[in-house]
C-alpha positions in Angstrom: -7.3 23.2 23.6 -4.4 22.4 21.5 -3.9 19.6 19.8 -1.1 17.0 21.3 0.4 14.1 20.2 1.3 11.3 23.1 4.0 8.3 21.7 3.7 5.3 23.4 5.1 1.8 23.4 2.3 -0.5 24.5 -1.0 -0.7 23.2 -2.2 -1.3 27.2 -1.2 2.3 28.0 -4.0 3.3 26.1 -7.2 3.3 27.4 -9.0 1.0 26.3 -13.2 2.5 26.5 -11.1 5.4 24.4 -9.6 3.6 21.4 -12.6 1.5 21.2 -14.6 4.5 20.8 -11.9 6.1 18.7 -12.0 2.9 16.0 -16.4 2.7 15.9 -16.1 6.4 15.0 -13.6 5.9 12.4 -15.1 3.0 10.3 -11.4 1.9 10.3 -11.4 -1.6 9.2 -10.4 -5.1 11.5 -6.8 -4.7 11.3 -7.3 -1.3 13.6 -9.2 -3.4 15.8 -7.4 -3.4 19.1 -7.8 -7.1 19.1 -5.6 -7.4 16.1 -3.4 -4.7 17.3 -2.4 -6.6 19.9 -1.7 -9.8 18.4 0.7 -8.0 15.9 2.1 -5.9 19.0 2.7 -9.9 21.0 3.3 -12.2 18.4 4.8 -10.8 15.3 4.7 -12.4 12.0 8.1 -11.0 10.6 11.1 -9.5 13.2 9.8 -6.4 14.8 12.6 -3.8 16.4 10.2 -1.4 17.9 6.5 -0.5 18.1 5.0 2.8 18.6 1.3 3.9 18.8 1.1 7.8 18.1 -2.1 9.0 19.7 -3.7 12.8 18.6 -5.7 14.0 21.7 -7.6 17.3 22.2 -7.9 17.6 25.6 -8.5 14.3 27.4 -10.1 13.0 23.9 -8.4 10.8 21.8 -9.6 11.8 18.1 -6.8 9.7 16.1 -4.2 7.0 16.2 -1.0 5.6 14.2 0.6 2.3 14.7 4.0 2.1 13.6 6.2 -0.9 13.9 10.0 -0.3 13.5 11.4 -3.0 11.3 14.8 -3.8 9.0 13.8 -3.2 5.4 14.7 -6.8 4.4 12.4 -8.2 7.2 9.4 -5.6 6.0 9.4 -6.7 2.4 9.5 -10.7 2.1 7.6 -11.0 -1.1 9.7 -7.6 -3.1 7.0 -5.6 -3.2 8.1 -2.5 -1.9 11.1 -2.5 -3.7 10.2 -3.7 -7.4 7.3 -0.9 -6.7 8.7 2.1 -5.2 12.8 1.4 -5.5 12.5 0.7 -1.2 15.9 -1.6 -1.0 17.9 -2.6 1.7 21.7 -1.0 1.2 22.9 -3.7 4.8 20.8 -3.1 7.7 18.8 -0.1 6.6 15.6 0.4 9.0 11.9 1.7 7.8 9.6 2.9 10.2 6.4 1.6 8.8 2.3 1.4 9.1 0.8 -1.1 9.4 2.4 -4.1 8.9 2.7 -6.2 5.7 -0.1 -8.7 6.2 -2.6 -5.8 6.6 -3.9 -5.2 3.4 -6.2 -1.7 4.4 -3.8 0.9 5.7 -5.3 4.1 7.2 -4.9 6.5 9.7 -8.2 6.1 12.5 -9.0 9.4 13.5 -12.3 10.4 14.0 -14.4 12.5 11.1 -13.4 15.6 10.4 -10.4 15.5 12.0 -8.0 16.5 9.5 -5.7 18.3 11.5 -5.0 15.0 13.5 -4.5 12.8 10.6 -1.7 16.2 9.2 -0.7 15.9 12.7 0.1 12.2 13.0 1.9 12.4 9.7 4.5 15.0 10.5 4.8 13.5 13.7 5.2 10.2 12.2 8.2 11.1 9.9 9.7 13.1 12.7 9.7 9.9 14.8 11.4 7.6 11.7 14.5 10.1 11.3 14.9 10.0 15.2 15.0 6.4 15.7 17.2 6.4 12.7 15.3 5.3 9.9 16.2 5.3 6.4 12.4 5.4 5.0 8.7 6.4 6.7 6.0 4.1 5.1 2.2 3.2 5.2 1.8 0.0 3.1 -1.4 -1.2 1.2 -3.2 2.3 1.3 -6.6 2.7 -0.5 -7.5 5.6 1.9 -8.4 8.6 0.0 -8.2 11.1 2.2 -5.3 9.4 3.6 -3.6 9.6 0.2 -3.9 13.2 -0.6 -2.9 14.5 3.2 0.0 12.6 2.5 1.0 13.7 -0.8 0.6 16.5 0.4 3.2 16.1 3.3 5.7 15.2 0.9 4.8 11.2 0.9 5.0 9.8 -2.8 2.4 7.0 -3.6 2.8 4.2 -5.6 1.1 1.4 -7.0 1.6 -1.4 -4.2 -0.5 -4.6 -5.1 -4.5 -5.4 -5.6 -6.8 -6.4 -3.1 -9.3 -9.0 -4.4 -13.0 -7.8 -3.5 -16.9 -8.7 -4.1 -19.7 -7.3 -3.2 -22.1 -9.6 -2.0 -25.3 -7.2 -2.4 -25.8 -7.8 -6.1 -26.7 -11.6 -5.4 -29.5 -13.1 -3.6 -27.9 -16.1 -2.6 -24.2 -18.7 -3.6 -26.6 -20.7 -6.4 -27.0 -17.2 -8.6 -23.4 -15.8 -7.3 -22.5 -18.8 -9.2 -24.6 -18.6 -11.7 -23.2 -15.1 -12.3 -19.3 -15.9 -12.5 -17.0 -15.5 -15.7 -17.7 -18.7 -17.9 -14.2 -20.2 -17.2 -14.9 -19.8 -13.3 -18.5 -21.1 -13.2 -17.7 -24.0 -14.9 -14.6 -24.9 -12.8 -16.2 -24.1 -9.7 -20.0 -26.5 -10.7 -16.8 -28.9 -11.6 -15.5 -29.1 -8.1 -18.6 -28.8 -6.2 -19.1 -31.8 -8.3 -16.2 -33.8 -7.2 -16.2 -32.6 -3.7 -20.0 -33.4 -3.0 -18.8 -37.2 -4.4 -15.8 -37.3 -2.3 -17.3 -37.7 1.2 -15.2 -34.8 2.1 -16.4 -32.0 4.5 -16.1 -28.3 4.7 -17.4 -26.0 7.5 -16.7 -22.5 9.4 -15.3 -22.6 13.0 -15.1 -19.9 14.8 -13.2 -20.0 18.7 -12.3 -22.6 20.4 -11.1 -24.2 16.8 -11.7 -27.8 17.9 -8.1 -28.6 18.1 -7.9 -27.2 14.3 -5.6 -24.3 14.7 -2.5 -25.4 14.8 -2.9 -28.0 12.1 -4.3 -25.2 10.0 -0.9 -22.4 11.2 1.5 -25.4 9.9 -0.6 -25.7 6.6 -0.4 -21.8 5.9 3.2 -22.2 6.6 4.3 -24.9 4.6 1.5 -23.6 1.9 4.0 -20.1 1.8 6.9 -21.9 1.7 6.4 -23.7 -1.0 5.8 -20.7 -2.3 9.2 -19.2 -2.0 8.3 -17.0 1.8 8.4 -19.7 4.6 9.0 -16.3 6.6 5.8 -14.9 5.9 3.7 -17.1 8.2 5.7 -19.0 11.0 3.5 -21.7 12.3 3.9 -21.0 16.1 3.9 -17.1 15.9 0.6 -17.2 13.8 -1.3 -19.4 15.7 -0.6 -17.1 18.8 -1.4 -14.7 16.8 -5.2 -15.9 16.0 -5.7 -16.6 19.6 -4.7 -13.2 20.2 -7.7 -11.7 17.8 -10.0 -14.1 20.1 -14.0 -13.5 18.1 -12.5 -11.8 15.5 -11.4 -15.0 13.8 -13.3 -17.8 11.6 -11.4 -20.8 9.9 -12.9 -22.1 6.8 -11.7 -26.3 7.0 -12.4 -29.0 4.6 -11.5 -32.2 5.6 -10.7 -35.1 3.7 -10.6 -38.2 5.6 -10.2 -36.3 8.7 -6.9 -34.8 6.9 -6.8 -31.0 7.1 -6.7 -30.7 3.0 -7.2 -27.3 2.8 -8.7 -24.1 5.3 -8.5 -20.5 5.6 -7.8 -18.2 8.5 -10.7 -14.8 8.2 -11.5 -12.4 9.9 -15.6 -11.3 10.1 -16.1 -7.5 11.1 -19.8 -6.1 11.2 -21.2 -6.9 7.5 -17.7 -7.8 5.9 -15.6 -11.4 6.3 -12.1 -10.9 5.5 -10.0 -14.4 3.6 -6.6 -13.5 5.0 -4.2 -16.5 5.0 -4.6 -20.0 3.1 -3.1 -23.0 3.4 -4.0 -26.0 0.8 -2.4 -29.4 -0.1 -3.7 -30.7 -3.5 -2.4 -34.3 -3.7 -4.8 -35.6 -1.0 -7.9 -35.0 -2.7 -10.1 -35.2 -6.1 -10.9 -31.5 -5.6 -9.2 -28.3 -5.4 -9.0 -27.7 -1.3 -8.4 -23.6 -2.7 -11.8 -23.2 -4.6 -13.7 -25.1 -1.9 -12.5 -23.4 0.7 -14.1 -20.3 -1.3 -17.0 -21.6 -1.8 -17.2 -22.6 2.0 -16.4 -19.0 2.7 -19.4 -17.7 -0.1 -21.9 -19.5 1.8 -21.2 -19.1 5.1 -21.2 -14.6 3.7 -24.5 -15.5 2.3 -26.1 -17.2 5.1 -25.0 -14.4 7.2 -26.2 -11.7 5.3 -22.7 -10.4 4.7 -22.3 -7.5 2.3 -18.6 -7.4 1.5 -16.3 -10.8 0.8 -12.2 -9.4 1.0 -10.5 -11.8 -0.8 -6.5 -10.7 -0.1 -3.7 -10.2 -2.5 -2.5 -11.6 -5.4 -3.7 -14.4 -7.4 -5.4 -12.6 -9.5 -6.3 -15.2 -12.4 -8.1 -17.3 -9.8 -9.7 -14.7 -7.8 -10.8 -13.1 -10.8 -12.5 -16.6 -11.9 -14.0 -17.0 -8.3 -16.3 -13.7 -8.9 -13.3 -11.3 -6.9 -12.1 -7.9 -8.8 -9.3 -5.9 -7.9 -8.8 -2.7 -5.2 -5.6 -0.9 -5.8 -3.4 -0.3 -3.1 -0.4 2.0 -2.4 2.4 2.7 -0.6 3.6 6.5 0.7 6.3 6.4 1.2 8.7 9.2 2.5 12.5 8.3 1.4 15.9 8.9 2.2 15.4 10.3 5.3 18.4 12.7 6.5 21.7 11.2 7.0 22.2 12.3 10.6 19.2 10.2 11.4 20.4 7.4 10.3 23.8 7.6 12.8 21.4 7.7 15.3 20.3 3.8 15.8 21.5 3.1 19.2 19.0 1.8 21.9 16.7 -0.6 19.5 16.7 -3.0 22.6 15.0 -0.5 24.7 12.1 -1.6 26.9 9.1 -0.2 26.1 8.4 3.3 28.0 6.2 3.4 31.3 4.7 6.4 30.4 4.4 8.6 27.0 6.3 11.9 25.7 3.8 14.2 25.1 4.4 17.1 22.7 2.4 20.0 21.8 1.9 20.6 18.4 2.1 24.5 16.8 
């Protein structure tokens, strides 16, 4: 049967058995699970004009899927990435269409194996969709994807150096003591240092996973007040994040450590199969005699080890410290497909529209 491509405006118009099935067979990682889909789709983190899911079917099946999340270029790019990397700037209002969104730090396309012709598919269909909502750029951010990567050079996308990832893998190690053991000189001395100071501090760390014990919300305002001191109190409002967590339900682990009961430091992860994910921190550093950042670290190291985790995802930037706490980098890219035709971009008119009932389904030639 020929190959179709369906556009739709809720995640809940997709069946859900089918995109389950669709992300096991895919190996795409936890920001493709529907869980977290959903929580992006509900509670954004940065201002959100439209979403879109483009779903590849052959026949009834569903073999591949695209999220894409209409959004003003100066909302997109809070920490300049995209634009000291690949030139993306905002000219007054401009509009990217863009996957997925900046606080994923995996990109791909989920379609199922051998399924190029979806993931070409999705692509062209993907662009086609920017120019007609008006959109001045197409984009996947934070792409390490290989096949992804050469489909869409290959379409026309140009790829560029985003940002590292911070990565270990846990399989060289039998357990945190020899992980330890193992770090650069500089980080396993500072790290025996404050283990030292923490275990004398009477302080406590642990890993939480849902309900949160009434944590949560101390933990959202800590991320958001740890970004803004940073120079982004955009990038994680308090309120909107902590929906979002709920949202991603099991998914989720915090990493705390307390310090006479005062929330001193914690980190919001995500645990998939054999992997744990550190995705946002939050620390404050003049309420204890040890750094809240390298505890919560260690926290995170051996709750991976006691699990038997393979893979610890460390996020982006920092790259001193998480090189000194064992991490080394993944490069990530953008593709990004610029300067979309002018007459696209007179056509911006209906970005308050209510998400569609049903989807447009176009067969592709």
């Amino acid at each position: 049967m020929a190959l179709t491509i369906d556009v739709h405006r809720s995640l809940q118009s997709i069946d859900d058995d089918a995109y389950r099935a669709l992300h096991a067979a895919s190996a795409a990682p936890v920001f493709y699970d529907r869980r977290f889909l959903d929580a992006a789709e509900h509670s954004p983190l940065l201002p959100v004009e439209k979403v879109f899911y483009l779903c590849a079917r052959d026949g009834e099946e569903l073999v591949g899927v695209l999220p894409a999340y209409l959004q003003r270029v100066a909302a997109i790019d809070p920490l300049g990435l995209l634009q000291r990397t690949a030139g993306v700037r905002d000219d007054g209002g401009d509009l990217g269409l863009f996957s997925h969104i900046m606080h994923c730090w995996d990109s791909t396309v989920p379609v199922r194996p051998d399924r190029g012709d979806a993931l070409a598919a999705l692509l062209r269909e993907y662009e086609r969709l920017a120019r007609g909502e008006g959109a001045r750029h197409a984009g996947l951010l934070n792409v390490r994807d290989a096949g992804v990567l050469g489909q869409a050079c290959g379409q026309g996308y140009r790829a560029c150096h985003l940002v590292d990832r911070y990565d270990v893998d846990l399989r060289r190690f039998d357990h945190f003591e020899q992980f330890v053991q193992r770090l650069p000189n500089d980080g396993r001395c500072e790290m025996n240092r404050q283990l030292r100071k923490f275990e004398a501090s009477g302080a406590t760390a642990r890993v939480i996973a849902p309900p949160f014990d009434g944590v949560l919300e101390r933990l959202t305002e800590l991320c958001f007040r740890t970004t803004a001191r940073n120079g982004t109190p955009q990038y994680f409002p308090s309120a909107p994040l902590a929906r979002f967590v709920r949202r991603c339900g099991r998914l989720v682990r915090l990493v705390v450590v307390e310090c006479e009961d005062e929330l001193v430091g914690g980190i919001i992860c995500f645990e998939q199969g054999d992997h744990i994910l550190l995705w946002s921190a939050g620390v404050v550093y003049d309420r204890s005699s040890f750094s809240p950042y390298t505890l919560c670290f260690a926290s995170a190291y051996r709750y991976a080890f006691a699990r038997g985790l393979k893979r610890l995802e460390g996020g982006r930037l920092n790259e001193r410290i998480k090189r000194r706490l064992g991490l080394t980098p993944v490069p990530l890219y953008s593709l990004i497909a610029r300067d979309l035709p002018l007459a696209a971009l007179e056509s911006r008119a209906g970005l308050g529209a209510t998400p569609a009932a049903d989807p447009a389904r176009r067969a592709l030639h």
